[in-house]
N, C-alpha and C positions, 0 to 999 in steps of 0.2 A: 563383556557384552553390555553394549548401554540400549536402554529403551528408546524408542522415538517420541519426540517431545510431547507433553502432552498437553491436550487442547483445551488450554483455557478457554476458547471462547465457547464453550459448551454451556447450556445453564445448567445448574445446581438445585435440585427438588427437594424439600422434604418428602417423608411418605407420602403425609398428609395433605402435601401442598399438588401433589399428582391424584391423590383423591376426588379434591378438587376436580382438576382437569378432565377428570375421566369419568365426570361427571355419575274303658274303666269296664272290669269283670264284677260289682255288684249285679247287673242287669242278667249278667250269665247264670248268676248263682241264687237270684232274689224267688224264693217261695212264693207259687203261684197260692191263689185264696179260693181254700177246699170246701165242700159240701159236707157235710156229717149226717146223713137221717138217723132219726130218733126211732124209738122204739113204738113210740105212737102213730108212726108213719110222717112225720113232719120234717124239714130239712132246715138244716144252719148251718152257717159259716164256721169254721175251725180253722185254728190255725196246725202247720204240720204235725206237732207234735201228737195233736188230737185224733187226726187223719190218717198218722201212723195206724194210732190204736184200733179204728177202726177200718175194718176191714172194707167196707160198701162206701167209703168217702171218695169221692172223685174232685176233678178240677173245672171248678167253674171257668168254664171261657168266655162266659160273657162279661164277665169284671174285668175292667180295664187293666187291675195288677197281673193279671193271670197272663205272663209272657210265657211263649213256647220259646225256653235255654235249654240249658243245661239239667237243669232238674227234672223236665218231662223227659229229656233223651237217654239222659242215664241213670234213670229211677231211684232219683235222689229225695226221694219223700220223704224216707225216715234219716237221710244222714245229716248227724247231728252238724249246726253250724258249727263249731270247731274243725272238723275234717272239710267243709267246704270253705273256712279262711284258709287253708292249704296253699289252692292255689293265687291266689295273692303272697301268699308266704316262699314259695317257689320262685316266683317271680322276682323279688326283691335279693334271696338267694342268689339267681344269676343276677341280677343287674350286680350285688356285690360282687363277685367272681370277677364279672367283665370289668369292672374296675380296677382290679388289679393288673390291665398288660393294654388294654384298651387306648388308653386316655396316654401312654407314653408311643406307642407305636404312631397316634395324632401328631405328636410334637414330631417326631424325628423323620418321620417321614411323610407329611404333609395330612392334609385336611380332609382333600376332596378323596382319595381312595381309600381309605380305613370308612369311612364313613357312606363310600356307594356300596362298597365290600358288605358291609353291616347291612344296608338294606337289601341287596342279594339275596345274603344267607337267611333273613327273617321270611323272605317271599314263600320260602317252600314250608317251614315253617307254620305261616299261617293258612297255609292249604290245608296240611296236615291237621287241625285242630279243627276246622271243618269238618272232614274225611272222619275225624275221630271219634268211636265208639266207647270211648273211656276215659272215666275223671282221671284215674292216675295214669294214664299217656299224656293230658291235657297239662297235668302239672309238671311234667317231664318238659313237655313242651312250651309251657310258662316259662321256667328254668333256662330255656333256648332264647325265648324271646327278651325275658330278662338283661342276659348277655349282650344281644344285638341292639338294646334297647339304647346303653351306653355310648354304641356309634351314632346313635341317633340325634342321641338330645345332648354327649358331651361332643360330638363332631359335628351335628347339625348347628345348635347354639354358637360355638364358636367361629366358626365356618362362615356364616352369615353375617355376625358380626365383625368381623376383619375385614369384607365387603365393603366397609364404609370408612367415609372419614369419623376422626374420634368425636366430634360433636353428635355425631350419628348414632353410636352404639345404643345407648341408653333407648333411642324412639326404638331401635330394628330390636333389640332383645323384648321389649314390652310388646308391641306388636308380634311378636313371638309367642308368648306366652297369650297375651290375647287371643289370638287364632287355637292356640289349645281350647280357652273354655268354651269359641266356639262349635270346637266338634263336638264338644260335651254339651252343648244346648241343641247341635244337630242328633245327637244320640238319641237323648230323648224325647225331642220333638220327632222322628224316626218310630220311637215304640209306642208315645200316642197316638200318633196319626198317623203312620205308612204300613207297620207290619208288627205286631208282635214276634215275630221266627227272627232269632239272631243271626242267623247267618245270610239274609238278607244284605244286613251290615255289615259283615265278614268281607263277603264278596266286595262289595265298595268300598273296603278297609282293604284290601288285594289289589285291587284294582287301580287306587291308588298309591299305594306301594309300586307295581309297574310302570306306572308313570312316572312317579319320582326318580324313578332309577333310571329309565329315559333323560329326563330333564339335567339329572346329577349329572351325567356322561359330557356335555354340553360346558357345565361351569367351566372355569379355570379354577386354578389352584388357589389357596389363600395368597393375595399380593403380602399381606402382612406377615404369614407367617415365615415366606419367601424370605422378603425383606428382613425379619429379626436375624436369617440364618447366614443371610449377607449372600443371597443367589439373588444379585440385581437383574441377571436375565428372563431370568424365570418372572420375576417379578414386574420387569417391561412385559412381558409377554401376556401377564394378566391383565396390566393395565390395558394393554392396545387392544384387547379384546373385548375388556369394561368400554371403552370408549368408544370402539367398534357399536356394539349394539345400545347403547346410548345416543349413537351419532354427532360426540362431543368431537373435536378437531383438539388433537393435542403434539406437542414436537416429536419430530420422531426420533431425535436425539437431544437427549439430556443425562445426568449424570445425576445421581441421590446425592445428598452430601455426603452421606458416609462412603460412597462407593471414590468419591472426589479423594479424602483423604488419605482413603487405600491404594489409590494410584497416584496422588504425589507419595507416599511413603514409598512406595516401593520403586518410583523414579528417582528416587532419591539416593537410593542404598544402590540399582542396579549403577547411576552415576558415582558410586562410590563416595559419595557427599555427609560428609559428618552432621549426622542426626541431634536437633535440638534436645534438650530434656523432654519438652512436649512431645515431638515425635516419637522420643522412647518411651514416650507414656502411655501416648496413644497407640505405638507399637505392641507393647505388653498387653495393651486391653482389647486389643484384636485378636490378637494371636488367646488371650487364653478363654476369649469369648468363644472361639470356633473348638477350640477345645473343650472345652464347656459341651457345647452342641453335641460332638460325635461321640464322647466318652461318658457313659451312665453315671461310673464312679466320681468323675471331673465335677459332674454339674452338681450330682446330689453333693458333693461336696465344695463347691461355693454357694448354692444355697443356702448350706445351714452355716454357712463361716456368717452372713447378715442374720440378725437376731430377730431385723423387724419383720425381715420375710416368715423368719422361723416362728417367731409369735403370731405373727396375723393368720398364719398357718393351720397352727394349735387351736387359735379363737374359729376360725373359719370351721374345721371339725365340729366344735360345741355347735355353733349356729345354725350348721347343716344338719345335724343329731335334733335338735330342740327343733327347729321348722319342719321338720317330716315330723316325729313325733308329734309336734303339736298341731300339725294342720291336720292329720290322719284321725288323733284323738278327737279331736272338736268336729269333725263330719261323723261320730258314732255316738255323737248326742241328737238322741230325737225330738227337734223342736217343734214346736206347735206351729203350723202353717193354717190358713183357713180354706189353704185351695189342696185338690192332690197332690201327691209326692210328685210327681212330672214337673208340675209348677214349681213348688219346692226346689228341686233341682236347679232349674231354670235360673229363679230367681237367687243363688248359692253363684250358679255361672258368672250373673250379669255380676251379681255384689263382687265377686273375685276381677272381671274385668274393671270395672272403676277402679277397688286396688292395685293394680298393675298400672292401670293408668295415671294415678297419682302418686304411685311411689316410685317411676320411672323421674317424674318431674321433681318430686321432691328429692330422689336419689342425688340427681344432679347439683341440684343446691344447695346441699345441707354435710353433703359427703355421708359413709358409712356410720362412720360413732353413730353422731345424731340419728340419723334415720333407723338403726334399729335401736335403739333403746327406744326411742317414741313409739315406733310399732308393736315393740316386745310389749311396752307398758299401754298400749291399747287394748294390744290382746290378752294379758292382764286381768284390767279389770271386766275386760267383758265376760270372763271367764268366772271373774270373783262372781257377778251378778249371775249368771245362767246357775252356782252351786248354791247358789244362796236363796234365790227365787223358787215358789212353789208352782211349779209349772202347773197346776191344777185351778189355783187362785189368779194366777198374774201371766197369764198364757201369752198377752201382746207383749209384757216385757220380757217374758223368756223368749219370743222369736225378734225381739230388739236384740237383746244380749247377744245370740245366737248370730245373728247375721255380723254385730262387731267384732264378736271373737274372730269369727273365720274370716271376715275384713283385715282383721290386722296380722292374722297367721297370713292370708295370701298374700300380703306386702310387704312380710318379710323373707317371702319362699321368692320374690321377683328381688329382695335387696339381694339372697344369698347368692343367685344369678349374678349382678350387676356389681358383686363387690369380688368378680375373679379379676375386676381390671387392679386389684392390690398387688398382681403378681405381673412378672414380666412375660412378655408375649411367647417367648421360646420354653417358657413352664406352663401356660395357660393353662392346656391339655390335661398336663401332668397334675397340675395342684387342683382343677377343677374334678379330675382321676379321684386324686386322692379322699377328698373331702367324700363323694360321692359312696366310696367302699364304706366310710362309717354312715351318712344318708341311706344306704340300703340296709345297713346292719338294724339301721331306727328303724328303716320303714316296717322290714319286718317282724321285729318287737312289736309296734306297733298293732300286728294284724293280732296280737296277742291280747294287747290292753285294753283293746274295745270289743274283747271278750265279757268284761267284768261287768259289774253292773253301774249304774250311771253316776251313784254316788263316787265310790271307789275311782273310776276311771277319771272323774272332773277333775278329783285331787291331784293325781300322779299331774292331770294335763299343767296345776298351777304349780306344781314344783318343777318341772320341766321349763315353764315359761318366767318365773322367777327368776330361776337360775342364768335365763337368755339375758334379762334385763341386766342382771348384773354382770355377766361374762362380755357384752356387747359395751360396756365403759369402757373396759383394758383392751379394745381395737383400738391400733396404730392408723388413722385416715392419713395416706398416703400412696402420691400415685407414682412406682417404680418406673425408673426412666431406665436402670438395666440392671440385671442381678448382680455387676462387679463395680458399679459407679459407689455404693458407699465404702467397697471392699477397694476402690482405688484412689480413696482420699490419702493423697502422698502428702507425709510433709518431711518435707526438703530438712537435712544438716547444714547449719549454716558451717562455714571455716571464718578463720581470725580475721579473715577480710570482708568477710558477710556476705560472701559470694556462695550459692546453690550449689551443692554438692547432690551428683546425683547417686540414689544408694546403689550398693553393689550390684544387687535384683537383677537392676536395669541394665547393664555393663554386660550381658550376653548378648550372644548373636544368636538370633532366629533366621529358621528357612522362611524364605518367602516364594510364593506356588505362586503360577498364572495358570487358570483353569485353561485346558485345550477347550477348542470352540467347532464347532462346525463350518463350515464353507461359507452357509450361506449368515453368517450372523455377522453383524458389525462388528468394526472393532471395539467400537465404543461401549460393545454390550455384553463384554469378556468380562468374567466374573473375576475377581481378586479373591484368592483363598490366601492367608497367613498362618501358615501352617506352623506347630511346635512338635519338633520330634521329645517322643518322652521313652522315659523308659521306666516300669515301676512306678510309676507317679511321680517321677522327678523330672526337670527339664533338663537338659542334655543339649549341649552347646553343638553349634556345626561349626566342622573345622573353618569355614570358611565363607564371607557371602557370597564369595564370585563361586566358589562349587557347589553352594545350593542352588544358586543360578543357574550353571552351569546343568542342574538335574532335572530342570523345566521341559 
């Protein structure tokens, strides 16, 4: 059975070139500021512990600190701050857990539904925590949202940025993270000026969650993640729908390159036409990329066969471990501000945005090495100077210090983001997963270390970030073009006549699959699957091409 001829005159797209065309619980848990009367009949400020002791202490509500949370609803006077970092420690808890199944179920079976799914399940969720008359249902419920949280920021993050061409990523993930410290300047510009009662912002934190889930339903699927998995259909299907609401005019028939390849190889073999070495080459790295894809055991095992993948891996662990650790550390030192904490905040927000802003730019430039060791060794010394400075004598240079520490921790919490593009797009998921389960493990260590007191805690924070500066030299900056490309560097046996010998490896026959198609789709838009039957882990020859054919 031979194919019908195929249509050269079609054009041929990169991804990228169709891109083109288609054109925070402190506030929950923060100690409102008590009244103490004296024995004299006189009244003063106390803080909780004091307030405990005395019995006749109530809560000023005319101080601006005095938010109606968690502490007035579930008469958290006397519970010591240790059992209220709890629920933060809950939280990080599930976000680990959901790292464990989250972040693979993204890769293998696409972007947009694992990740509307997640926001579903968090909706009722955060009703619940509302509704809820109890710190520990609340930390139960952390523990929930924790999990969901994963769908969120490793399917949302990713998701978005396969949206774009690759010039692009870098602006969409920073405006990403942007848009974070603005809900965190909307938070508390919220408990200054609109309402003290957190559930105020509950409710507009729900509310948006229903909308999102709205809007999610709408997307299409990642074109990129489409494309790495070789479903060309799916992946026109995203583009004409990018283009559609962009109102860009793009062909309605064209062909990927890759997709071009796979339909001369496989007109080739159905013509029964002797396959070049290249073809065989190109054959075997089709075929055991899509195996790769479907088989868990396949891929984690070409993975770790490339050393650079496997080391940039390892490093990537350390730097996600040390940027939570250290960004979390460095926000539990109290620096001297001359406005209220509100402003303080504020002012924490905007400094994090410029970081983001300029370490998306410099990211770009400089690649990964450079860009965290400079940041690691910013935030470094700002850290040396905040241990070293008497916050009582040098108060302007401790809230200088203070603001570059956490400048250069947030611009390397936007490189750890920006340096998953080391991995290939059908791992994203998965390695941005993994890194993450140890990122929650710090986080909540973390809720531990800014227990201690300020001395003790700065230290841990400069061996922590030490340690980054030097573990961030031995990064491989390198950008994967596919997890089998270094593992398919062939080199050829020459014979006594100097003629390409090609190895045995290649001297099998593979099944080759034509995806069945619906009625209404083109031909042009029939997926090529290159299928390897295995068995055990081994490849296992077909008797024959014309009866694999023949099994279409």
């Amino acid at each position: 059975m031979a194919l019908s001829p195929l249509q050269l005159n079609l054009k041929h797209y990169t991804l990228d070139e169709v891109f083109n065309l288609s054109g925070g619980f402190d506030y929950l848990v923060w100690q409102p500021v008590y009244m103490c009367p004296n024995e004299d009949g006189s009244k003063a400020q106390c803080d909780s512990e004091q307030a405990c002791k005395n019995k006749n202490s109530y809560v000023d509500w005319s101080n601006q600190y005095s938010l109606d949370n968690w502490v007035n609803d579930f008469n958290l006077k006397c519970t010591p701050q240790s059992t209220l970092s709890q629920v933060t420690f809950f939280f990080y808890l599930g976000y680990t857990f959901g790292c464990f199944f989250i972040p693979r179920f993204l890769d293998l079976y696409g972007r947009k539904w694992p990740f509307m799914l997640c926001l579903i399940a968090q909706l009722p969720i955060y009703v619940g925590i509302i509704l809820s008359k109890s710190l520990y249902l609340n930390m139960a419920l952390s523990f929930m949202i924790g999990i969901c949280t994963v769908g969120r920021y490793n399917g949302g993050y990713i998701n978005i940025s396969e949206y774009v061409h690759t010039k692009y990523k870098n602006a969409v993930s920073t405006l990403l993270l942007v848009a974070e410290q603005l809900s965190v300047i909307f938070i508390v510009l919220y408990f200054k000026f609109i309402s003290k009662n957190w559930q105020g912002l509950q409710i507009i934190g729900v509310s948006i969650n229903f909308i999102s889930i709205i809007g999610c339903y709408f997307l299409p699927e990642s074109p990129e993640q489409a494309y790495s998995f070789y479903d060309f259909r799916k992946t026109k299907q995203a583009f004409r729908y990018i283009a559609k609401f962009n109102r860009s005019k793009m062909d309605s028939y064209y062909l990927f390159d890759i997709e071009g390849e796979m339909k001369s190889l496989r007109q080739s073999i159905s013509n029964k036409k002797k396959l070049t070495i290249d073809q065989n080459i190109k054959e075997k790295f089709y075929s055991k990329s899509i195996e790769m894809q479907q088989n868990l055991r396949s891929s984690v095992r070409a993975f770790i066969k490339d050393r650079t993948l496997v080391r940039n891996l390892i490093i990537s662990i350390f730097l996600w471990m040390c940027t939570f650790l250290g960004y979390n550390i460095a926000y539990g030192h109290d620096n001297y501000f001359p406005s209220d904490q509100f402003d303080n905040d504020m002012a924490n927000a905007t400094s994090e945005i410029v970081a983001f802003l300029l370490a998306g730019y410099i990211y770009y430039k400089i690649g990964a090495r450079k860009f965290f060791f400079i940041f690691y060794l910013v935030a470094l010394l700002g850290g040396i100077l905040v241990f070293v400075l008497d916050q009582s004598k040098y108060k302007e240079l401790d809230m200088i210090s203070t603001f570059v520490t956490r400048f250069g921790v947030a611009a390397t919490y936007q490189g750890v983001y920006l340096a998953n593009d080391l991995f290939p797009t059908i791992f994203a998921s998965t390695s941005f997963g993994v890194c993450n389960i140890f990122a929650g493990l710090a986080g909540a260590l973390s809720t531990q270390i800014k227990l201690l007191e300020d001395g003790p805690m700065m230290i841990t924070y400069l061996f922590i970030i030490l340690f980054a500066v030097i573990v961030s030299l031995i990064l491989v900056d390198s950008k994967p073009t596919s997890v089998l490309v270094q593992q398919q560097k062939i080199q050829f046996k020459q014979d006594q006549e100097g003629k390409s010998v090609m190895p045995q490896e290649f001297q099998e026959d593979y099944t080759m699959v034509e995806e069945e198609d619906d009625e209404n789709v083109d031909d042009e838009d029939i997926d090529i699957d290159i299928q390897i039957n295995a068995s055990k882990g081994k490849y296992k020859k077909s008797n024959s091409r014309a009866e694999s054919l023949d099994r279409t």
